[in-house]
N, C-alpha and C positions, 0 to 999 in steps of 0.2 A: 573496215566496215563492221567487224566484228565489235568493237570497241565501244561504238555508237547505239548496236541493240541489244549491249547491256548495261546501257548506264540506269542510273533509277529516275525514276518518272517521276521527280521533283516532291512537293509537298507530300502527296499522296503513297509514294516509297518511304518519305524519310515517317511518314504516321505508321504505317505499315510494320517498319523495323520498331518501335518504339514505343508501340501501344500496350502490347505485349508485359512492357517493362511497369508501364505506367500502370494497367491495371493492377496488375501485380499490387505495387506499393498503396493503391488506393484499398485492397483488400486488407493488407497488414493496417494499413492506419484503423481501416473500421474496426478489424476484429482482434487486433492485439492492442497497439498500442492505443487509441483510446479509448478504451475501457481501463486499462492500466493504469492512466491517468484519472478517472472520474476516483479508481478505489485510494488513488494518492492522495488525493484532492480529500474527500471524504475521512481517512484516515488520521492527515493533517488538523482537520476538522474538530475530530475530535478526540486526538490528543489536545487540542486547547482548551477544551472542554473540561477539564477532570478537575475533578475537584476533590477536598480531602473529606473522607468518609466514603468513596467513590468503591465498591465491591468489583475487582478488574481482575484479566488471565494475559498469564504474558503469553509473549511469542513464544518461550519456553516449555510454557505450560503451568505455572506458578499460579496457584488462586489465591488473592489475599484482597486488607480493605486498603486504600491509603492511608495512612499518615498523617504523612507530612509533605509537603511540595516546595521544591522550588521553580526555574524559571525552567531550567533543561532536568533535572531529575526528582524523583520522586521516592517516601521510604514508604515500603508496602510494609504492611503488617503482615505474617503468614501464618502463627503460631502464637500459644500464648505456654509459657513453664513457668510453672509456680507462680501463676496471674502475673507472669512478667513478660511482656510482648518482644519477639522473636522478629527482628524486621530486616528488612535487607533494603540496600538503596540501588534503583536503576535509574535507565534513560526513559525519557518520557514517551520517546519513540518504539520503547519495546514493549508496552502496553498493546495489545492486542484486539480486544473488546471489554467494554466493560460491560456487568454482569447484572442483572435484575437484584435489586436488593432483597438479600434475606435467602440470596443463592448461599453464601457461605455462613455456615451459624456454629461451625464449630471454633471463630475467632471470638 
């Protein structure tokens, strides 16, 4: 007899244990993971964007203009010695934002 008035009370039990779980992940989706995605999406965006004369800051921290571009990397200019430009080449994904022109005026 015992056995019978603990069993769960069908739909309404199995909601019961489960809801719990379920809100749960419905919270993560809104407040982490998509936002996460909108600044991915955005980001993707505009790295396709850039174009060369483009005044950009890396993820590192690096301010320079571009260059030169290719499909996956790009050469920033960061420096100029003895009027000879000082450039490094990255990934097109380590660009960060790019910057209001006229932000950097000592290239």
């Amino acid at each position: 007899m015992a056995q019978t008035a603990a069993a769960p009370e069908g739909v309404g039990g199995m909601l019961m244990q489960f809801g719990p779980i379920v809100l749960i992940f419905v919270v993560f989706w809104f407040f982490l993971i998509r936002p996460q995605q909108k600044r991915q999406k955005e980001h993707i965006k505009m790295c396709e964007a850039l174009k060369k004369g483009d005044e950009i800051m890396t993820i590192g921290g690096i301010a320079g203009r571009i260059a030169d571009m290719t499909e996956q990397h790009i050469v920033i200019e960061i420096s100029r010695v003895d009027d000879k430009p000082v450039t490094i080449t990255m990934q097109r994904g380590a660009v960060q934002t790019v910057l209001p022109r006229g932000t950097i005026k000592s290239i």
